[in-house]
C-alpha positions in Angstrom: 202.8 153.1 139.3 200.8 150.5 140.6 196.9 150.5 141.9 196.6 148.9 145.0 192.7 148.2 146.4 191.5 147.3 149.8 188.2 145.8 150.3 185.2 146.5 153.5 187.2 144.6 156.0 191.2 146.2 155.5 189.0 149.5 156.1 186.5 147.9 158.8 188.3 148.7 162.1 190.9 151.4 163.0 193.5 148.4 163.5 193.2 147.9 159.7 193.4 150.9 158.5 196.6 151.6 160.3 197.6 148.5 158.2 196.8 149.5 155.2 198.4 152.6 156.3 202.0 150.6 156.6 201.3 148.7 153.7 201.3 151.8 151.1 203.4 154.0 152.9 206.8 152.9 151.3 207.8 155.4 149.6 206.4 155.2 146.3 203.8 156.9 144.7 200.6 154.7 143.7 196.9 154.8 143.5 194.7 153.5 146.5 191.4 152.5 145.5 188.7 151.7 148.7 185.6 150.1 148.8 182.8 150.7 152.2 183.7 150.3 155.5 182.6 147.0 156.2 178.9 146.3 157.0 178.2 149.8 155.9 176.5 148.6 152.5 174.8 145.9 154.0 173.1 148.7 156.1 173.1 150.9 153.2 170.8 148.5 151.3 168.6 148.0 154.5 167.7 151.7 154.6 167.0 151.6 150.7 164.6 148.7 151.5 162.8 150.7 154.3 162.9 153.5 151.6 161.0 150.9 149.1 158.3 149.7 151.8 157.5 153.3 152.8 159.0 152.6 156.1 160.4 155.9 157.1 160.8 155.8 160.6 162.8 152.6 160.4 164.8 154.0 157.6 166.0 156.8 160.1 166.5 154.4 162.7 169.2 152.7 160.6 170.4 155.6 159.8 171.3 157.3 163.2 172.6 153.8 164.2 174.8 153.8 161.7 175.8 157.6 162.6 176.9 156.8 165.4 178.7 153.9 165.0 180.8 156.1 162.4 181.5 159.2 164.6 182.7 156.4 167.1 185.0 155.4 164.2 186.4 159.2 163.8 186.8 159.9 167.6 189.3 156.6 167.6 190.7 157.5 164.3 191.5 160.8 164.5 193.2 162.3 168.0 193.7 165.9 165.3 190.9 168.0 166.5 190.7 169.7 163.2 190.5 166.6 161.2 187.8 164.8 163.6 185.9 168.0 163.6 186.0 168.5 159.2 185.1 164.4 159.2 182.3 164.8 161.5 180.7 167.5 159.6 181.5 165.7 156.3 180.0 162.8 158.1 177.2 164.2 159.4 175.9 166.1 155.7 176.2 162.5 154.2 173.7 161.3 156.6 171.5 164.3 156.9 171.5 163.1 152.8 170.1 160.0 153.9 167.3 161.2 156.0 165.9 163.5 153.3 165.9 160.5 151.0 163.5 159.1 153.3 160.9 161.5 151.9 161.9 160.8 148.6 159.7 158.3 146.1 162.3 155.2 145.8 163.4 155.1 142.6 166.7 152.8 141.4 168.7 155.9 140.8 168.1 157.1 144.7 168.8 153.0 145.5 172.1 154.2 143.8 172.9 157.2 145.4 172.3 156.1 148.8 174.6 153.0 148.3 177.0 155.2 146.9 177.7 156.8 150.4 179.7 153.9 151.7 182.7 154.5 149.4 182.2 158.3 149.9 182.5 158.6 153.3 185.4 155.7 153.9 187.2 157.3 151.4 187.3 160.4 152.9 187.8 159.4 156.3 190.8 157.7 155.3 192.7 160.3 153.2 191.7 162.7 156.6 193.4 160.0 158.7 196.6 159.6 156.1 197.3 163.4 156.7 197.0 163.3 160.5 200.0 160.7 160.2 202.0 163.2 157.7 201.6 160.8 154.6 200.9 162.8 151.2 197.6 161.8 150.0 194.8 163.9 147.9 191.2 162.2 146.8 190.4 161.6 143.3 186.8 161.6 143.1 185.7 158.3 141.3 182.7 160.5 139.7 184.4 162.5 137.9 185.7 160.1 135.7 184.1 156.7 136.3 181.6 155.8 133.8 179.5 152.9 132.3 177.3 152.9 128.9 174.3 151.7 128.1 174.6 148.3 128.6 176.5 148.7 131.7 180.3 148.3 130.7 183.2 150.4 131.0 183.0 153.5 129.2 186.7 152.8 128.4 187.4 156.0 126.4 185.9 158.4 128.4 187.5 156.7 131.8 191.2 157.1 129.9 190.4 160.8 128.9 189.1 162.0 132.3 191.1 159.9 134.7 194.6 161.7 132.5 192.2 165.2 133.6 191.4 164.4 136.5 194.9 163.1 137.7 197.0 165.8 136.1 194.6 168.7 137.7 195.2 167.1 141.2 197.8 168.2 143.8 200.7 166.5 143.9 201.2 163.7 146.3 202.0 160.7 147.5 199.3 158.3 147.8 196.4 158.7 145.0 192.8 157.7 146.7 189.2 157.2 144.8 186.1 155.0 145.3 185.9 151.8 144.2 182.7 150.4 143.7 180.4 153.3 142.7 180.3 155.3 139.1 177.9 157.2 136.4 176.2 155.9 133.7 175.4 157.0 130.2 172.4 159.7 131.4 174.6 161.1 134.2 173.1 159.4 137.1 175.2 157.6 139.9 175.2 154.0 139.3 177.5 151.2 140.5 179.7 148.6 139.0 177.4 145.9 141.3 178.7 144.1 144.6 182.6 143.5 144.8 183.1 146.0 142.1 185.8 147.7 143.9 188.1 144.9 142.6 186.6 145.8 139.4 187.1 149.6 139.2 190.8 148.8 140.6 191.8 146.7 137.2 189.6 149.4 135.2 191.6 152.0 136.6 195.2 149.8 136.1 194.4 149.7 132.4 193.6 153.3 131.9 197.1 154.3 132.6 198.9 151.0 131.9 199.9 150.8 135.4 202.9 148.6 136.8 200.7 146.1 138.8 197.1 146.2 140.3 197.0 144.5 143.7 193.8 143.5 145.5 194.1 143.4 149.3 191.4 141.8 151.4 191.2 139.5 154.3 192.6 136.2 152.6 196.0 135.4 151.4 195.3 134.9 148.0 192.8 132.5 145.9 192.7 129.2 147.4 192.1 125.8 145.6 188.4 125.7 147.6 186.1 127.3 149.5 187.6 127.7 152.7 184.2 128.6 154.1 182.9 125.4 153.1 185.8 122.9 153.3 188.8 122.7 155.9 192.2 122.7 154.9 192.3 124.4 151.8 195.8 126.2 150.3 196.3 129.3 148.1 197.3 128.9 145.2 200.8 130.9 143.6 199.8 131.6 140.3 197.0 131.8 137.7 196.7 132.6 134.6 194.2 135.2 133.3 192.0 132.6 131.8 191.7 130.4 135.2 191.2 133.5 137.1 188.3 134.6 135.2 186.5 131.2 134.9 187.1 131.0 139.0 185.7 133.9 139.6 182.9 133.9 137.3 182.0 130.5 138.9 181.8 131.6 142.5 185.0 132.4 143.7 184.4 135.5 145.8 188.0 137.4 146.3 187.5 138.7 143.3 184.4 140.3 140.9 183.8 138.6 138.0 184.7 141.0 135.6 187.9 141.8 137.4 190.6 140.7 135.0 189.0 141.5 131.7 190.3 145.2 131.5 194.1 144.4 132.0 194.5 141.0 130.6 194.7 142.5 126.7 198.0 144.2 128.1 199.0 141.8 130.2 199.1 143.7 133.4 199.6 141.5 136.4 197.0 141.3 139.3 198.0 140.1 142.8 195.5 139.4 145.2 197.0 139.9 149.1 195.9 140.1 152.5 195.7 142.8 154.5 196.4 140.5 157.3 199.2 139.2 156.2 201.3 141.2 153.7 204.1 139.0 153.7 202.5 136.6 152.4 202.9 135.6 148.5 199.3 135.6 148.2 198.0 134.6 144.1 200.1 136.4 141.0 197.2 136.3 138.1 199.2 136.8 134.7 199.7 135.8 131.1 201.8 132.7 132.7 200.4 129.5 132.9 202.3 126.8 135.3 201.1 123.2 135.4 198.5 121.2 134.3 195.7 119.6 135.8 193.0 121.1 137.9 194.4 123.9 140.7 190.9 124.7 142.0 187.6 124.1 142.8 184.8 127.1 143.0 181.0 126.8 143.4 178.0 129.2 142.1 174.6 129.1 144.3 171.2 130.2 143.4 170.9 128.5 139.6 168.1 127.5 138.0 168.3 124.5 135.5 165.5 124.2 132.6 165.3 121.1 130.5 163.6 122.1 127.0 162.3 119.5 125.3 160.5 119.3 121.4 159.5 115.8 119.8 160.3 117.9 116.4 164.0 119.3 117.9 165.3 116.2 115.4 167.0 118.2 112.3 164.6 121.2 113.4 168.0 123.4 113.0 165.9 126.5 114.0 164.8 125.4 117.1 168.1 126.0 119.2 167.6 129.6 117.1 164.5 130.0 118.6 165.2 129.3 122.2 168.1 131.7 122.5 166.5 134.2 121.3 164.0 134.1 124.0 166.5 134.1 126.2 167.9 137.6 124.7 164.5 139.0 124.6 164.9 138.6 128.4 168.4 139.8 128.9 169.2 136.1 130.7 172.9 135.0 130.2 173.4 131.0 130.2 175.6 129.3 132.0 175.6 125.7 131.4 174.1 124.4 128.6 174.3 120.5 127.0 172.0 118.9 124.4 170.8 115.5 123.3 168.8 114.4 119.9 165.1 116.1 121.7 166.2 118.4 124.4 168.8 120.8 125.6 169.5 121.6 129.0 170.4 124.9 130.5 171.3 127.2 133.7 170.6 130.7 134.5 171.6 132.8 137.4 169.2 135.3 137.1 165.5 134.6 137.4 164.0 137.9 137.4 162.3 136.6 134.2 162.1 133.2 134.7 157.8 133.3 134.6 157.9 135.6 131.1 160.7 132.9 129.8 158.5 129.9 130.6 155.8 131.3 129.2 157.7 131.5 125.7 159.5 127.9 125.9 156.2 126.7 126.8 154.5 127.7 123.1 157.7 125.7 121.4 158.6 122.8 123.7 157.7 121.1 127.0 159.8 122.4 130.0 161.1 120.9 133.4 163.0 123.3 135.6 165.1 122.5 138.9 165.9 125.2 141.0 167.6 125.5 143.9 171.3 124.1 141.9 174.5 124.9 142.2 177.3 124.8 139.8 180.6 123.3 140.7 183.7 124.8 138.4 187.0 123.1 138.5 189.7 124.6 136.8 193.0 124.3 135.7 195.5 125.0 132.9 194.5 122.2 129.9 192.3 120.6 132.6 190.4 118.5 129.8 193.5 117.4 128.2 195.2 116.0 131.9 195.5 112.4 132.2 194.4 112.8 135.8 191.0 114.1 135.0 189.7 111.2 135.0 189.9 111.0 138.6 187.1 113.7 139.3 184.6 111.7 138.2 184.5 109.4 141.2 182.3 112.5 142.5 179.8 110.0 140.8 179.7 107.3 143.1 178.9 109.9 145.6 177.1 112.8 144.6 173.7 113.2 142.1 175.1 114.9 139.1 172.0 116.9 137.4 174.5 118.3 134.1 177.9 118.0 133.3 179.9 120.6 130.8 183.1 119.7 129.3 185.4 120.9 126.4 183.5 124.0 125.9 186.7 125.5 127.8 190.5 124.1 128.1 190.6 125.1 131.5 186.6 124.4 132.8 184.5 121.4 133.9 181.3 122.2 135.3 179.0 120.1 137.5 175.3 121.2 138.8 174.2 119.8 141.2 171.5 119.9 143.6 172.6 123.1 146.4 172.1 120.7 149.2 174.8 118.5 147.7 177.6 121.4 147.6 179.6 121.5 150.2 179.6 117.4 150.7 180.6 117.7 146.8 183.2 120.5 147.4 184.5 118.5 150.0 184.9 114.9 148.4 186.4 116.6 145.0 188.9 117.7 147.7 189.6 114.3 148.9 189.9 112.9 145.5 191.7 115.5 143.8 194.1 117.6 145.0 197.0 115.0 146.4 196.7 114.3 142.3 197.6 118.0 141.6 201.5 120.4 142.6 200.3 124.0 142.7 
C-alpha cells in the first residue's frame, strides 16, 4: 500500500480537490494524508496572535471571515444536501471552538489546538466530498495514534502499535485519510510536527507499516536544481538519493520538511514528490540510488546568524571548543556551519531565541563578532567534493562576498554564507556557472 500526501494548495480550491480526487481514485487501496486548506494556517496563526495580544474582537473578526470563506467552499463542494448540511455543522462547532478560545488565557498548548483545526476540518470536508462521488473512504484520526516525546521526535513505538489499532478497528474501504501536520506529545496535549510537517507525518506513517511508496503531492513537479522563486529557468531533478534529499531540504529547499526522509530511509522506502498539477509528470524519485556525480542542486537557508568566537588562549586550549558547545546545549541552539582557525571558530545558528543569554556566556570566555542577517547557500550532489568539476563553483568568488565556507564535512555538501542581500544574485550566478557542467 502506498501513502500518498497532498499539501494546502492540491486541497486549496474545489478544482484541486477534484484532482486529487482522480489522482487516488485508481482502484487501489492507499492512505491519503492532508495538510490545511491553503491560507487557513496562516489565518490560524493570526487569530492565535490576536489571542496573545488580548485582542479579542479582532480574533473573532478573523474568525467569521474565515467561516465564511469555508461554508462558501462546502456550498461549491458539496451539491448532497446531507453532506453540505453534516459539513456545515462540523464546520461551524470547529469555529464556535475558536471563538471561545478567545476568552481563554493564551497558552502554547491553546496556540496548538487552534492550529490544529486546519487539518481537522480539510480533512473532513474531503472524506465528506469523496463519498458524495461514491469513492470508499473512512477518516483515521491522526490523534489517536500520532505522537512525539519529550524532545519532540517520533514516538516510533507507540505510532507502530496504535496506527496497526487504529487501522484494523476502522471500516473497510478504499481510500485511508488522516491529518498531516498535527499530533500529541508525551503529556497528552495536541502539539504539531512544525510547519510543512504533513510531508513529515506522511514518511512517519510509510514506515510504520512498511508501505510500498510514500508520494508527496504539491504544486511543483518535483525538486528542482534551484529556487525557482528566485532564479528563472530552473529544471527538476529525476532522482536523489536519501542523503542529497535530506541535506536539500535541511538547507532550504521547501517541497519538502526537513525531517522528511529520516523515518523511511533505514528501510529504504522510496519517496516521490509530484504535482498535483501535473500528475503525469515524473516529478523526483528519492531512494537508496545514487546517479551521477557532481553537484545536481542548489538550495538556500534565510534568517542565520553567524558568530565569530575568538580567544587569544584558543592555541592548544583543547577545552575551549568543549566549552563553547556546551553553551550552545545549555541553550538548545543547533549549529549549522561551523569552521575554525588557530584563535577563533566561526559558527551559524538558525534559531536566535537565545542569542542575548548565548552572548552573554561567549562573552566571559572569548571576544565575539556576530553578523546577522546571512544566508546559507547548500549545493549538493552525489561525491560533490570528490568531482573534478567542483572547482568551477568557486568563481562565485569573483562575484559574490563569501562570509564562511564548509567543505568535506559531507560527500555530498558545500556550504557558502553569505550576506542575505547577496542570495538570489549568488543563486543565480552559481546557476550560470554550474549547471551546463552537470547531466541530471
Amino acid at each position: 500500500m502506498k501513502v500518498l500526501k497532498f499539501g494546502g494548495t492540491s486541497v486549496g480550491s474545489v478544482k484541486n480537490m477534484s484532482e486529487v480526487k482522480s489522482i487516488i481514485n485508481d482502484g487501489s487501496k492507499k492512505i491519503v494524508v492532508l495538510s490545511a486548506m491553503s491560507g487557513t494556517t496562516n489565518k490560524l496563526v493570526a487569530i492565535a496572535n490576536d489571542i496573545k495580544n488580548n485582542e479579542s474582537n479582532a480574533a473573532i473578526d478573523k474568525v467569521n471571515s474565515l467561516l465564511e470563506t469555508y461554508f462558501v467552499t462546502i456550498d461549491e463542494l458539496l451539491n448532497d444536501a446531507a453532506l453540505n448540511s453534516d459539513v456545515k455543522n462540523y464546520v461551524s462547532s470547529v469555529f464556535e471552538l475558536l471563538v471561545e478560545s478567545t476568552n481563554e488565557v493564551f497558552s502554547e498548548t491553546l496556540e496548538n489546538k487552534i492550529l490544529a483545526q486546519g487539518e481537522l476540518l480539510s480533512t473532513y470536508m474531503f472524506n465528506s466530498y469523496l463519498k458524495q462521488e461514491g469513492v470508499s473512504s473512512t477518516l483515521l484520526p491522526a490523534l489517536s495514534f500520532m505522537r512525539i516525546d519529550d524532545f519532540k521526535e517520533p514516538d516510533t513505538d507507540y505510532i507502530k502499535a496504535e496506527f496497526d489499532r487504529v487501522f484494523k478497528a476502522a471500516e473497510d474501504a478504499q481510500i485511508y485519510i488522516t491529518q498531516g501536520f498535527i499530533c500529541l506529545d508525551s503529556a497528552g496535549e495536541i502539539s504539531n510536527l512544525q510547519r510543512g510537517g504533513s510531508d513529515y507525518t506522511a514518511t512517519i506513517i510509510g514506515a510504520a507499516f512498511k508501505a510500498e511508496e510514500v508520494q508527496i503531492w504539491t504544486d511543483i513537479d518535483g525538486m528542482h536544481n534551484n529556487d525557482p522563486r528566485y532564479v528563472d529557468n530552473t529544471n527538476a531533478i529525476s532522482n536523489l538519493s536519501f542523503e542529497e534529499a535530506a541535506e536539500l531540504a535541511y538547507f532550504g529547499a521547501k517541497i519538502l520538511h526537513p525531517q522528511t526522509v529520516t523515518p523511511v530511509r533505514k528501510d529504504s522506502i522510496p519517496v516521490r514528490l509530484k504535482n498535483t498539477m501535473k500528475p503525469d509528470a515524473h516529478g523526483t524519485l528519492i531512494s537508496n540510488s545514487t546517479s551521477g556525480e557532481g553537484i545536481k542542486a542548489i538550495a538556500a537557508k534565510d534568517n542565520i546568524t553567524a558568530i565569530k568566537i575568538k580567544s587569544a588562549r584558543m592555541l592548544q586550549a583543547h577545552g575551549f571548543l568543549k566549552k563553547v558547545f556546551e553553551i550552545f546545549e545549555t541553550y538548545q541552539t543547533s549549529i549549522d556551519m561551523i569552521t575554525t582557525s588557530e584563535v577563533a571558530v566561526s559558527l551559524t545558528i538558525d534559531d536566535d531565541k537565545n542569542l542575548d543569554k548565548i552572548l552573554k556566556e561567549l562573552d566571559k570566555i572569548a571576544s565575539i563578532e556576530v553578523d546577522a542577517n546571512q544566508s546559507i547557500v547548500c549545493l549538493v550532489g552525489n561525491s560533490v567534493v570528490n568531482h573534478k568539476d567542483t572547482y568551477k563553483l568557486f568563481k562565485i568568488l569573483q562575484d559574490v562576498k563569501i562570509r564562511m565556507i564548509s567543505y568535506g564535512g559531507s560527500n555530498n555538501n558545500i556550504s557558502l554564507l553569505i550576506d542575505s542581500h547577496d542570495k538570489i544574485n549568488t543563486l543565480q550566478k552559481l546557476n550560470d556557472y554550474l549547471f551546463e557542467l552537470v547531466t541530471l
